[in-house]
N, C-alpha and C positions, 0 to 999 in steps of 0.2 A: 608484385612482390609484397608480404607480407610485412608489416610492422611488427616490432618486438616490443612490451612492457615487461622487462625484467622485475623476478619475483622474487626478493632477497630474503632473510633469514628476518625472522620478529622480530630481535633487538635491531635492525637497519630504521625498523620505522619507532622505535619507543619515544619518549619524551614528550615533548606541549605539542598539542595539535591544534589546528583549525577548529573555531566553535561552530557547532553543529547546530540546526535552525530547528527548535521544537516543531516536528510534526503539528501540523493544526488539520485538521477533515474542514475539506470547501465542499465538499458532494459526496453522495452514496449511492448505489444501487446495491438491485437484489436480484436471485435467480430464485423462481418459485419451483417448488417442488417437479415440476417438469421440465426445468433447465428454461423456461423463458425471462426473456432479459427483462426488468422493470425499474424505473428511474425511482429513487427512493429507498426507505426502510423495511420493507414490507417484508422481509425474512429476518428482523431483528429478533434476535433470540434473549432472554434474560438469564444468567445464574441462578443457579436454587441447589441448594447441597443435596447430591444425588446421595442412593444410599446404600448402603456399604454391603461387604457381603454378595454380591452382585457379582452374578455370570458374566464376565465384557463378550463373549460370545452366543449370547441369546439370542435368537432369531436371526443368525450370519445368512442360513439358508434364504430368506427373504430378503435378502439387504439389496437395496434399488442403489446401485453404483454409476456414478454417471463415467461415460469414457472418455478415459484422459488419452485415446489414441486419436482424439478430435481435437486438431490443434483451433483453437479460438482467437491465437494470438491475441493483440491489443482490443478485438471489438468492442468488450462493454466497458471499457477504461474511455476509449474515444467517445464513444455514443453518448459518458456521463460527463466529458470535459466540453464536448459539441455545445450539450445543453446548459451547462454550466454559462457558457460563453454566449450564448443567444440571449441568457437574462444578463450578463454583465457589458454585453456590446463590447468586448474584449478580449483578447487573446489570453491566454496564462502565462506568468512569465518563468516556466520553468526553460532551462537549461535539454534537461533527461528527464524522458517520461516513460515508465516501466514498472512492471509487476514487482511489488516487495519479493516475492522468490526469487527473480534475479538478481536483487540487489542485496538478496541475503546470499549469492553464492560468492556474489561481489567480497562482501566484508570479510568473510574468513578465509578466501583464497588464498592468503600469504603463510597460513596454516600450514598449506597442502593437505588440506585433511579430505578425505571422499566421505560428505556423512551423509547416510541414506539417510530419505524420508521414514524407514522403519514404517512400525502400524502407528497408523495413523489414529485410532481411537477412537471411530466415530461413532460406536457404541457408548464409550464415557460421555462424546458431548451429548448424544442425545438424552442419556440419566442426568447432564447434568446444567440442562438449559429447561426452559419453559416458555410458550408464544408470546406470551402477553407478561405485566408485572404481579407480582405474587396474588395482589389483593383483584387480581380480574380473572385469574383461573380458579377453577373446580380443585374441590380436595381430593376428587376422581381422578382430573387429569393428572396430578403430580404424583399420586401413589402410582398410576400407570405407567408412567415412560417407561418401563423392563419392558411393556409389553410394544412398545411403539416399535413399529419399523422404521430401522437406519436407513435414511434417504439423504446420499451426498449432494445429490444437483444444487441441493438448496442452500445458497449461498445468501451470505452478507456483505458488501463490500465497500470496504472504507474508501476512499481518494483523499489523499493527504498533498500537502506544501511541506514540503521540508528541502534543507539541504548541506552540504557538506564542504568548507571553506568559503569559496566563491561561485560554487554551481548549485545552482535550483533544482531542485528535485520535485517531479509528480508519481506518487505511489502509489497504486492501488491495489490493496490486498483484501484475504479474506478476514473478519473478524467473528471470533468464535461465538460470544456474549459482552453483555453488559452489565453493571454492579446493581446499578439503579436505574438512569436517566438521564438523558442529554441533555446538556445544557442548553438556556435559550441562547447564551450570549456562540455566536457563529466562533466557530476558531479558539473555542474555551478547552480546557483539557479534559476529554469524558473517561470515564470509568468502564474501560474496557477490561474485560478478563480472556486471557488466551488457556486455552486447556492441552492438557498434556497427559500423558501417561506413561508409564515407566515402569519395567518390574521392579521389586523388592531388592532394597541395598544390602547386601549381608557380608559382604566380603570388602577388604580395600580394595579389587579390583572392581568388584562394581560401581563403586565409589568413584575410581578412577574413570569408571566409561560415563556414569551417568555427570561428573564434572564438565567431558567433552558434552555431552548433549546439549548442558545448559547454556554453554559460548552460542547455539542455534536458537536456543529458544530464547534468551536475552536479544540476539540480533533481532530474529521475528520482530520480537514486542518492543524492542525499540524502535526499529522504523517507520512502525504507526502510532506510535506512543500510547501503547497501552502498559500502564501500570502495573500490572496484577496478572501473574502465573499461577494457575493453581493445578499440580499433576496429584493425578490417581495413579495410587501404587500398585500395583496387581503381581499376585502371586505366578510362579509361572505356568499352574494352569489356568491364569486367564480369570479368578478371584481379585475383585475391587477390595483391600485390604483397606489402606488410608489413604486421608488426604495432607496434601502437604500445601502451603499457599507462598510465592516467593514474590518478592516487590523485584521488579525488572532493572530499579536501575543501582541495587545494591549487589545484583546479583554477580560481577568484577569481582567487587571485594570480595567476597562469599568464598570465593574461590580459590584468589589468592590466598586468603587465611589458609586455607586447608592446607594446600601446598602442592595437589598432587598432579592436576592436569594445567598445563602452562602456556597458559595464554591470557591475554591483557585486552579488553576491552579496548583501550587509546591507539594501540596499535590498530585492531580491524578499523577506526578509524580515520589514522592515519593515512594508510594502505588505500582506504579507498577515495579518500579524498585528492592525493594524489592521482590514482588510474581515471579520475573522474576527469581532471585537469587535462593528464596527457591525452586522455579521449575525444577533449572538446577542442585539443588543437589539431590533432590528426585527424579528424572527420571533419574535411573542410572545402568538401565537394559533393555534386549530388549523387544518387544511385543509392547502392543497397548495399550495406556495407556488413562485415559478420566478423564478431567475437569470439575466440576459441583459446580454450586453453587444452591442452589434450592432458592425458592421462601422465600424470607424475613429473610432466615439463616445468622448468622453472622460468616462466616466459609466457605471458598471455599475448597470442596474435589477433592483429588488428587486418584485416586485405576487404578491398571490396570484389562487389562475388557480380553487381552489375552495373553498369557505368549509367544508367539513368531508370527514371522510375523508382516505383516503394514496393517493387513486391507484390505479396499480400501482404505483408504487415501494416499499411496504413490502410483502411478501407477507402473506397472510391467517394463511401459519402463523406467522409470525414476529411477529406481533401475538397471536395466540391463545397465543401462550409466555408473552409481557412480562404480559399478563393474568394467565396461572396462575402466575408468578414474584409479579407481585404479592397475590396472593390468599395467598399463601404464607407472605409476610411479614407481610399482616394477621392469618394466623389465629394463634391464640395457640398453646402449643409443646406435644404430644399429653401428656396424662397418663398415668400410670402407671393399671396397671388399678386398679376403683374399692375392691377387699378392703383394698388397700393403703392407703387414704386414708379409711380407717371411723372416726370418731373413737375416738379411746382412752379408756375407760371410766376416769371417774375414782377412784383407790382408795379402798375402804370405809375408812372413818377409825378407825384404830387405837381397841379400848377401853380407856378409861380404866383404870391400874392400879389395881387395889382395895386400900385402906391395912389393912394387917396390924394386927389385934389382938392385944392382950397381948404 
């Protein structure tokens, strides 16, 4: 029988919430331009103001799309928390470990809002990143990205620590660019930029639709803590007009100012702090358990679907590590070789002085 998490109305959750645990990045991978998985940076992309005027449809015919009817599940999340964990001799102490798109359908559930992915814009990021930092490419390369072919595989992905009242959170999402440079200090705040696109505001209601957009696009970038939104405005045939740049965590107020689309940041979460709580007490057995909210229902089910085992969603090697990571910690700490540990011969007992005569 299924579990219910009743899904009440915003104002149910308004007011002071639980403080929320700044994202910090402990690891990253990349997927190169053929979809292979690589521990590290190596598809770090940088910001560079693309340039205006610009077809977002150029070269669609070429575009290398990787397929998203390939479920990947958790794999490169695990494979980079595995390694993470071989150099720390440690486990991670998150709570919930999962994709920021989940956890961004998480925070504005309470909405009821169905908000497509839309287009995605992977023409804008590719006008508006560069491989390397400005002073290490060609003035060739940067006048050229119109002509570059859009290739989704190629991925950056952040793993983050954060979390939400009393539960630990592991996130690992994609990250679009960067402003500058990572910090040396591990777990500093870097200068991440998320990109967006959006047609041209001209009316109150666009105004009103694009207000909803930005409750997803503030979630995105908050959950990794990247600072900095910067959306291409495009005409609706597909014309890069302007750019607009929004700091993610004013983006609440922004809104409310305006007046027109309503919804409250504290509340998504609220909302999710809460369902995080009832979820870590109701998943409190093994097997495989499944999350559903269906279409317009005010009630997220919780049922498990098999009474042992992961599935696919934990790979076999990533299980077979957590094993030898715990074996590890049972076994007691290697002795020194055994010459060393001979007991020490206790010393012959002095003889007694013999008392002088005369």
């Amino acid at each position: 029988m299924a579990l219910k998490f009743p899904i009440y109305t915003p104002s149910r959750y308004a007011g002071r919430t639980e403080p929320v645990k700044r994202p910090k990045e402990f690891a990253c991978f990349s997927y190169d331009k053929d979809r292979n998985f690589h521990l590290g940076d190596s598809s770090l992309k940088w910001y560079y103001t693309p340039q205006l005027d610009t077809h977002l449809s150029n070269g669609f015919d070429k575009f290398v799309k990787h397929d998203d009817s390939i479920d990947e599940h958790l794999d490169g999340l695990l494979k980079t928390i595995a390694n993470h964990e071989q150099q720390t001799g440690k486990p991670i102490d998150a709570h919930v470990v999962t994709w920021r798109g989940m956890m961004t359908k998480v925070c504005f559930m309470n909405y009821l809002l169905e908000l497509s992915a839309g287009n995605r814009g992977y023409k804008f990021e590719t006008l508006s990143t560069i491989p390397r930092p400005w002073g290490e490419v060609s003035r060739e390369d940067i006048e050229n990205r119109d002509q570059e072919i859009v290739n989704n595989k190629e991925q950056y992905c952040s793993v983050v620590r954060t979390g939400f009242g009393n539960t630990i959170v592991c996130l690992g999402g994609e990250v679009d660019a960067i402003w500058d440079s990572k910090p040396e200090t591990p777990g500093a705040p870097i200068n991440w930029v998320e990109l967006k696109t959006s047609t041209e505001i001209r009316t109150h209601n666009d105004q009103l639709m694009f207000d909803r957009k930005l409750m997803k696009y503030w979630i995105q970038s908050f959950l990794l803590g990247v600072p900095r939104i910067i959306v291409g405005f495009r005409t609706r045939d597909g014309i890069l007009t302007r750019l607009e740049e929004y700091e993610t965590m004013a983006i609440p107020y922004e809104v409310q100012c305006r007046g027109l689309a309503k919804w409250d940041g504290n509340v998504c979460i609220k909302f999710t702090q809460l369902f995080l709580d009832w979820l870590r007490v109701n998943i409190n057995d093994d097997g495989v358990w499944r999350i559903r909210r269906q279409r317009g229902a005010s009630h997220i089910e919780l049922f498990r679907v098999e009474e042992a085992g992961h599935g696919s969603i934990i790979t076999d090697e990533f299980m077979n590590w957590r094993i030898k990571l715990e074996l590890s910690k049972a076994k007691p700490p290697d002795l020194p070789p055994e010459s060393a540990h001979e007991p020490t011969p206790e010393p012959e007992p002095e003889p007694a002085a013999a008392a002088s005569s005369g």
